[in-house]
N, C-alpha and C positions, 0 to 999 in steps of 0.2 A: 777387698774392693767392692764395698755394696752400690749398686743401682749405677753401674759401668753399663753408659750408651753403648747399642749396637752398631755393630758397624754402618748400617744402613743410615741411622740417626744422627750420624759423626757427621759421615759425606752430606749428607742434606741440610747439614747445620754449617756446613764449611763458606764459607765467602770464594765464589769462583771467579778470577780476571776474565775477560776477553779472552777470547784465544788469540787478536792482536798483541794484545799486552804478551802475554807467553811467548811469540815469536820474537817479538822486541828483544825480548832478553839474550835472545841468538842471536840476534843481529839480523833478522831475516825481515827482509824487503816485505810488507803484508800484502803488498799484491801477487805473490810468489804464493798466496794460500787458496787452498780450493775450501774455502769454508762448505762446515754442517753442521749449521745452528751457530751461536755463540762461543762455543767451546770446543769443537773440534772441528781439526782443521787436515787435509792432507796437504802431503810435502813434497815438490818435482823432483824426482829422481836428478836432475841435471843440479841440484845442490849438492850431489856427492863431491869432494874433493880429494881424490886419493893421497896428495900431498899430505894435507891435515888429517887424515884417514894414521898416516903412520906416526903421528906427533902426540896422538892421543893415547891415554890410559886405557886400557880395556879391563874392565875387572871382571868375571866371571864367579854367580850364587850359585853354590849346589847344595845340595846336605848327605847325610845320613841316612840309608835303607830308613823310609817315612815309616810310621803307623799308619792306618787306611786314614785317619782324617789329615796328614799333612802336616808336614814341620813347620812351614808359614818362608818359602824363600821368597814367595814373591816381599811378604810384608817386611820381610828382611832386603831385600832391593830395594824397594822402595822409601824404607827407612833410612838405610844407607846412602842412598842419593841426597835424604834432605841432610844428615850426619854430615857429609863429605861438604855439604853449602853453609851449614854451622861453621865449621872450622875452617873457611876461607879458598874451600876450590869451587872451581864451577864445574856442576857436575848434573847430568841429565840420567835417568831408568831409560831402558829400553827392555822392554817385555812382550811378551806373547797376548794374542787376543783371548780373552775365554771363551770356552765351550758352552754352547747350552744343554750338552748332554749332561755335565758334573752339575751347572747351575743347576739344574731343575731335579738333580742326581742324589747323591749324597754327599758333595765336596765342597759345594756351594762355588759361588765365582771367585774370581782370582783377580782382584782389582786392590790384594794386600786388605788388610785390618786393621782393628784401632783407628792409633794417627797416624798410619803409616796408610795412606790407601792414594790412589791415583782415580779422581775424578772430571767430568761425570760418573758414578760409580753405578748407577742404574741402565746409561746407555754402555759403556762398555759391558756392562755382564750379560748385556740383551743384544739388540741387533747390530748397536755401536753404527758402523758407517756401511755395512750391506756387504763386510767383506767375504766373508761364511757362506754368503748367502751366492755370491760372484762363483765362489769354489764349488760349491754345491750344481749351480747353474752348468758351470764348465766342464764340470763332472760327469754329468747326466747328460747332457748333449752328444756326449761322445758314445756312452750307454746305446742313447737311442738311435744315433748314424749304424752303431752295429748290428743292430736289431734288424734295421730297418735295410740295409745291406745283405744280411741273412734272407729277409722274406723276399728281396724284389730281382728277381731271378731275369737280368737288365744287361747290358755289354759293362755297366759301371760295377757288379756284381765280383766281389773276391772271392766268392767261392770259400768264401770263412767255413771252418769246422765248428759249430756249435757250441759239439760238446769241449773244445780245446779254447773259448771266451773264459779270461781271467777278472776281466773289469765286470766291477759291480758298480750297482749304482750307492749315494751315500745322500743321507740325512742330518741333520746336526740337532741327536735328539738321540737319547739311548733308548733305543725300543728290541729288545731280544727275538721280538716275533719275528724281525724283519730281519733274521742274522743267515736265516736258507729258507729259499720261497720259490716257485716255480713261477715262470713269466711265459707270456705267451699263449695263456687260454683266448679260449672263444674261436675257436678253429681257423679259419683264412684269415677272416679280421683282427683277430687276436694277434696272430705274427707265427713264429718258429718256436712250438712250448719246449723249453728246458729252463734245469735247475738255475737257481742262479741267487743273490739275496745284496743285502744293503751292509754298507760299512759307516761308521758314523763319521761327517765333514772332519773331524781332524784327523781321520786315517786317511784320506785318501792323496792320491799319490800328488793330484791336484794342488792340496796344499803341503805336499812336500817340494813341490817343484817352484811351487812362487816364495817358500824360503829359501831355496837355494840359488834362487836366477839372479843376476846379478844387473840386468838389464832387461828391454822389454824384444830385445832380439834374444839375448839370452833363453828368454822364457818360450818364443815361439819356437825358438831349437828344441829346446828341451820337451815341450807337450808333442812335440813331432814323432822324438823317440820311444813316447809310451809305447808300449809292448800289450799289446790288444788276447793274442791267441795264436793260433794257428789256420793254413789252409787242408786242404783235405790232404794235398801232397805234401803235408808237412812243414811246408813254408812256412818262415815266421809271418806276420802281418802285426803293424805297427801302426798310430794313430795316423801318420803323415800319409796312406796308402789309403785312407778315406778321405784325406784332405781335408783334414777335421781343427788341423792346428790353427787356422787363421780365427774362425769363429770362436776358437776356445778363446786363442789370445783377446781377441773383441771384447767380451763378457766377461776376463779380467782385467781392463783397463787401467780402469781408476782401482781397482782391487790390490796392485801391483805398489800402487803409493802410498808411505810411507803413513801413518793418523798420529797429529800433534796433540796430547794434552796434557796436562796438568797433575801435581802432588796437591797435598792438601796443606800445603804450603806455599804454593805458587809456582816452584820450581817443574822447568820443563821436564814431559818425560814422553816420549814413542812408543805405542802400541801397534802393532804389526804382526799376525801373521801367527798359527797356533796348531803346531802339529803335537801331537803326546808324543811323551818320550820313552816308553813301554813298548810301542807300536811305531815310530817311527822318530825323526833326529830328534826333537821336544826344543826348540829356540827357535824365538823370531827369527824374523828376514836377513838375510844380508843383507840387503840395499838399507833397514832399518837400524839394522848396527852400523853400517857404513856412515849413512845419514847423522847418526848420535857423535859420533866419532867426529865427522867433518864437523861437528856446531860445537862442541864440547870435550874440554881438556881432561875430563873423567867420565866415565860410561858404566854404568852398573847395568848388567844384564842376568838372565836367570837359564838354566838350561832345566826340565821339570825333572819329579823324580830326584831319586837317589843320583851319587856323583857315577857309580859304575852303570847308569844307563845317560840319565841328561850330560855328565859332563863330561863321559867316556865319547859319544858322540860330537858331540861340537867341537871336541879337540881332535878327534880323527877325521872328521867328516866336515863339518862347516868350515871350521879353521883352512883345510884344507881347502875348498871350493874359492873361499872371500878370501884367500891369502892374508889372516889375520893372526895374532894369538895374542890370548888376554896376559899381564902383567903380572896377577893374581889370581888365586882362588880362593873364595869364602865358602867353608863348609856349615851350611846351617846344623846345628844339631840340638837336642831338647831336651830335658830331663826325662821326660815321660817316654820320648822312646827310647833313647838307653837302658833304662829300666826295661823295657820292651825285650830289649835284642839280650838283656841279660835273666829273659823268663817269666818278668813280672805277668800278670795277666791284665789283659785290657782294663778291667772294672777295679784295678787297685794303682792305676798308674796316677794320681792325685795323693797317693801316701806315701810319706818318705820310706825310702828301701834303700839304704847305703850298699847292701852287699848286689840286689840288686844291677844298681847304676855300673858298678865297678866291672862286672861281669860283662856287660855294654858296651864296655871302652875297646874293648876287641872289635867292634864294628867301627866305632870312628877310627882308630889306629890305623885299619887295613884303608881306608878312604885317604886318608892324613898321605900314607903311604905311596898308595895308585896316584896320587895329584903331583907329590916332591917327581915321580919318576919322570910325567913330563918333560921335569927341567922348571916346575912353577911353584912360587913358594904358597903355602895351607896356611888360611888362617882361618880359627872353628871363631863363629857367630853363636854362642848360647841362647836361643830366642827364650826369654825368661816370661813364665806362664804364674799364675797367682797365684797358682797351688807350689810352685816349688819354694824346697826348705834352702834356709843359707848354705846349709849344712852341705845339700847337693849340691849348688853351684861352684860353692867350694873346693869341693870334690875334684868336677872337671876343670874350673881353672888352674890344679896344681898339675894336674894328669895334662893337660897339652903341654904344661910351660914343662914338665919333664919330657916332651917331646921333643922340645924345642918348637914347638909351633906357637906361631902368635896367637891369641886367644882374649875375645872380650863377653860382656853380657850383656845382649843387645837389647834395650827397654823401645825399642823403636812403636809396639804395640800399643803401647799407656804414654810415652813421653813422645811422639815423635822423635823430628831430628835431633832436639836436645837427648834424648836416650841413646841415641847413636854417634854419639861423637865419640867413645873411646873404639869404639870398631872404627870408626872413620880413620882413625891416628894408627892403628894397628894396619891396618890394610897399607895405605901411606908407606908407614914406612917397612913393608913387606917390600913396595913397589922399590924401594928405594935403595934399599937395602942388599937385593936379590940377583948373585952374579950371574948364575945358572942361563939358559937360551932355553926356550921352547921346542920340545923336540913329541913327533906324531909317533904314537907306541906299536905302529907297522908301515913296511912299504904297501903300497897300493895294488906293485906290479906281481908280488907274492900269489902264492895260489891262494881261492878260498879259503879252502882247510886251513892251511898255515892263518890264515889274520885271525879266521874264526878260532882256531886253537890260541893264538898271541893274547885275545883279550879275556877268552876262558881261565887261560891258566896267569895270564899276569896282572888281571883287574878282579876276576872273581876266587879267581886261590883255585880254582878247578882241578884235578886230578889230569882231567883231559875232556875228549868230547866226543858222544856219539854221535854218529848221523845213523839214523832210519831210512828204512827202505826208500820210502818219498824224497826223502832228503836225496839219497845217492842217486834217483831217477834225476833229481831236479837238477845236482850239478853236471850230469852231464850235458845238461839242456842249454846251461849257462854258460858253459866253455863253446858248445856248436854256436850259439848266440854271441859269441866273444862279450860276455859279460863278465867275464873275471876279473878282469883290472879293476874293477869299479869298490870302491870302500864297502865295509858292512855297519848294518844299523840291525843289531840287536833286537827278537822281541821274546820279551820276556820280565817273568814277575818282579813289580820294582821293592816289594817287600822283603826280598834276598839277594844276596849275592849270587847265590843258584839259582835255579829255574824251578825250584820247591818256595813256595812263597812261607811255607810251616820251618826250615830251614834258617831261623834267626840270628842273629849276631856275627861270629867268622868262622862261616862253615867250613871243616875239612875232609877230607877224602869222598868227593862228590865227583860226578860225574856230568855235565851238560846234554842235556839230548836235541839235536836238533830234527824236531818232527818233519820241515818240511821250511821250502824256500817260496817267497814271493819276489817278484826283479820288480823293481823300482829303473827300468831302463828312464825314463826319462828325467827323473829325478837324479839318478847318478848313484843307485845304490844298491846292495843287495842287502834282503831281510829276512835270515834265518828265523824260523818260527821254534823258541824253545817251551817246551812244556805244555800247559794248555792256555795258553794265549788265544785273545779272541779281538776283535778287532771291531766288535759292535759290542759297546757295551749293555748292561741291564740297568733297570730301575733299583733302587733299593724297598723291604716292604715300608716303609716308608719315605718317600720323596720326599727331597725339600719341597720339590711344585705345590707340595700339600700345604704348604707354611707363606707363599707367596698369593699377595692379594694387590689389587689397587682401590681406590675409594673415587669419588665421585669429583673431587677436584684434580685427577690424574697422578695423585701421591701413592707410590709403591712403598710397600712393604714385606717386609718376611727373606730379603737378598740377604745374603751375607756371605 
C-alpha cells in the first residue's frame, strides 16, 4: 500500500458535522450542549439515565501484552463503533483523553488511526477542552495549600510533618528532570525546603478521582478523602483538614462533564477523562460511560494496555464503583507482537516467522483465559497491519476458533467501518449468545495480601508475591488508616505478565515483588508499586515533538 495518507492527512481531509448535528443523532435537546467551537461539545451529567444505563450493551477493548509502540485498541474502538453502524445498531465509542506526555513522547496520540480515528483529531491530541489542564490546576492547588500550611506557623496551622507529604505536584508533559526535586529554596521566602518532585497529569490521583466520581457530590467527597501525609504525632491529615475540597471541586467544574465528538464517519463518540493503565485504573469516566450508555444501545469503550492491567482493573475496580459490567470483551491482538512474546526481535517483526507467532499464542490464550473467568465471553480483534502474511493471519484465526473464541480481522485501519463489520457480527453474537453472569475475581473486604495474591496468581500465572520491606511498612499504615477494604490497581510493566517487562509471552515460575504502596484514599484504591515502575515518565532520544510543526495558516503537522 504505497503513498497510504497519514493519519493526520485523513482527519483533515474528513468532512466534519456540527457537533449539533452529532447530538441530533442522540436525540439530544442542542440546548442541553455547552459548546467549544463547532465540534465539540460537553454533556450535563443530569442526562444520565440509570434505567437506559442497564438496557445497554457495554462492550469492553483490551488486547495483548502490547510491543512499546501499541496494538492500536483505541483504533479498534473506534472502528468497531463505525462496524457495529454498518451492520444496523446504533452504536457510540467512549474513550479516554490523550496525554501530551506520549503525544509529544514516543506513542503519538491516541485519537485511533487510518479511518478509524475520532475527530477533531488535532484538538483532541492537544488541549481538546482544558480537561488536563482543570486536573493539573486542582492538583497543584492542593500542592501549594500544603506548602503554604507548612511555612505559616498561624492557629489555621496542622502542624503537617514535612517529611511524611506524599502529594506531589503533576504536569502533562514527560520531563524525567522533574521526577525528585527539592522545593522550598530561597530561605523564609522560599517556604519549608524539602524533597519532593512532579508526577505526569495522567498519574495523579486528581484524575483518578474524576473517573471514578459518579457525581459532582461524589467528587467533592472523594478529593476530601485525599490522604495528604502525616502530623508530627503521627496523625493522618487528609485534603478535607485544609479545606481544600471545595476550590478543587471549583476548578473541576466543567472538567467533570462529559466532551461530545465525532468518528470520521459521523457517528457519535465521548472522550473523557485519561488516567494510564500501568500507573493507575486506564478508562474513561463513569459518568462518560454511563452517559454513552443512557444515549446508545451499543458502547465500545477501551481500557489502556494489556487485558492483565487495563481490563484486569475496570472489571475489579470501575465495574465495581458504576455498578456496571460489559457483555463482551475484544481482545485486540497483532501479528507482530505475537511474534514478539514468541522471541521474534523488534527489527524482524514485518517478516513472516510462522514458528515465531505460534510460540505467541501462549500470551493470547492466558488473556482468552483471565477474560472467560469473569463470567465474559473473548473475542481476539486481529488488527491486520500491511506487512502481515495470509499465511499468519491464518495461523491465528484457526488458533482461537480451536479455543473456541470468536475471532475476526479487523481492517478498521485501511477500510474503516466497512473493515469491521465481521468483528461487529462476532462481538453481536458473543453478546447474544453468552449464558455466563459477570462475576469481580476478589471480595473487596478480603485482606490486601490476599486480592494482591488473587490477581498475581490468577491473571498473571504468578508463583506468588513478595512484598519488601516498604511494602510491609506500608501495609501496616493502610490497616491503622482503615484502607484495606478498598480495591487494588496494580502498577506495573504493561509488556508482561510479571513485573519483568524482558519476561515475554506466558511466564512461569515468577515471582511479583511488591517494592512499595501508594493510597489512592480519595480515589478509592490502593496501588502496589511492582518492579521499577515510575510514574513520571521520560522523553524518548527522539521525540515525536521533534516531527510536530504548524505553518503560517494554523495547519498542524507531524500528529499521529
Amino acid at each position: 500500500m504505497a503513498n497510504v495518507p497519514s493519519d493526520i492527512d485523513i482527519a483533515q481531509a474528513a468532512h466534519l458535522n456540527h457537533i449539533n448535528t452529532v447530538a441530533q443523532k442522540l436525540q439530544i435537546d442542542i440546548e442541553e450542549l455547552e459548546h467549544y467551537g463547532k465540534y465539540k461539545a460537553k454533556l450535563p451529567l443530569h442526562l444520565i439515565n440509570d434505567e437506559k444505563v442497564k438496557q445497554s450493551n457495554l462492550i469492553l477493548v483490551t488486547a495483548i501484552n502490547p510491543t512499546p509502540a501499541g496494538e492500536g485498541k483505541t483504533t479498534t474502538t473506534i472502528g468497531l463503533t463505525e462496524g457495529l453502524n454498518k451492520i444496523g445498531k446504533q452504536a457510540m465509542a467512549v474513550l479516554r483523553e490523550p496525554s501530551l506526555g506520549p503525544v509529544f513522547g514516543m506513542k503519538g496520540g491516541a485519537a485511533g488511526g487510518g479511518y478509524s480515528q475520532v475527530i477533531p483529531m488535532e484538538d483532541i491530541n492537544l488541549h481538546f477542552t482544558g480537561d488536563f489542564s482543570a486536573i493539573e490546576k486542582a492538583n497543584n492547588l492542593l500542592a501549594a495549600l500544603i506548602d503554604n500550611n507548612i511555612q505559616n506557623k498561624t492557629d489555621n496551622n496542622l502542624n503537617i510533618d514535612p517529611r511524611t507529604v506524599v502529594w506531589k505536584r503533576v504536569m502533562d508533559m514527560n520531563d524525567r528532570s522533574l521526577r525528585n526535586i527539592v522545593s522550598g529554596m530561597g530561605g523564609k521566602q522560599g517556604g519549608m525546603l524539602r524533597e519532593t518532585g512532579f508526577n505526569i497529569t495522567a498519574a495523579s490521583e486528581i484524575m483518578a478521582i474524576l473517573c471514578l466520581s459518579k457525581s459532582f457530590s461524589d467528587l467533592k467527597g472523594k478529593l476530601s478523602n485525599i490522604y495528604i501525609g502525616n502530623k508530627y504525632d503521627g496523625t493522618p491529615v487528609y485534603a478535607r483538614d485544609l479545606k481544600a475540597q471545595g476550590a478543587m471541586a471549583a476548578l473541576l467544574k466543567d472538567a467533570i462533564k462529559p466532551n461530545l465528538v465525532q468518528t470520521l464517519e459521523g457517528n457519535p463518540a465521548i472522550i473523557h477523562g485519561g488516567p494510564f493503565a500501568n500507573i493507575a485504573q486506564g478508562t474513561n469516566t463513569i459518568v462518560a460511560t454511563k452517559m454513552g450508555m443512557t444515549l446508545s444501545n451499543y458502547v465500545v469503550t477501551e481500557a489502556g494496555f494489556g487485558a492483565d492491567l487495563g481490563a484486569e482493573k475496570f472489571l475489579n475496580i470501575k465495574c465495581g464503583y458504576a455498578g456496571i459490567s460489559p457483555k463482551a470483551v475484544v481482545i485486540v491482538a497483532t501479528v507482530r507482537a505475537l511474534k514478539y512474546h514468541g522471541g521474534a526481535a523488534l527489527d524482524t517483526l514485518k517478516q513472516e516467522n510462522l514458528d515465531a507467532l505460534a510460540k505467541g499464542f501462549a500470551n493470547l490464550e492466558k488473556h482468552i483465559q483471565n477474560i472467560r473467568s469473569f463470567g465474559l465471553p473473548a473475542v481476539v480483534s486481529i488488527n491486520k497491519f500491511v506487512s502481515d502474511t495470509q499465511a499468519e493471519l491464518d495461523a491465528i484465526v484457526t488458533y482461537c476458533r480451536s479455543l473456541g473464541a470468536g475471532v475476526a480481522i479487523a481492517e478498521g485501519w485501511e477500510k474503516g467501518g466497512e473493515g469491521m463489520k465481521d468483528l461487529a457480527n462476532e462481538v453481536t453474537t458473543a453478546i447474544e449468545s453468552n449464558k455466563e453472569a459477570y462475576k469481580p475475581l476478589y471480595n473487596w473486604d478480603d485482606t490486601v495480601e490476599n486480592k494482591i495474591t488473587a490477581i498475581a496468581k490468577n491473571i498473571y500465572g504468578a508463583d506468588g508475591v513478595k512484598f519488601e520491606s516498604k511494602a510491609q511498612t506500608d501495609l501496616k499504615k493502610i490497616y491503622k488508616l482503615g484502607l484495606d477494604k478498598l480495591p487494588i490497581c496494580m502498577a506495573k510493566t504493561q509488556y508482561s505478565f510479571s513485573d519483568n517487562p524482558k519476561l515475554l509471552g506466558r511466564p512461569t515460575g515468577f515471582t511479583v515483588t511488591v517494592r512499595e504502596f501508594e493510597f489512592a484514599a480519595g480515589a478509592g484504591f490502593l496501588i502496589p508499586i511492582c518492579g521499577d515502575m515510575l510514574r513520571m515518565p521520560g522523553l524518548p532520544q527522539v521525540p515525536s515533538a521533534n516531527h510536530i510543526d504548524i505553518d503560517d495558516n494554523g495547519k498542524i503537522s507531524g500528529l499521529f
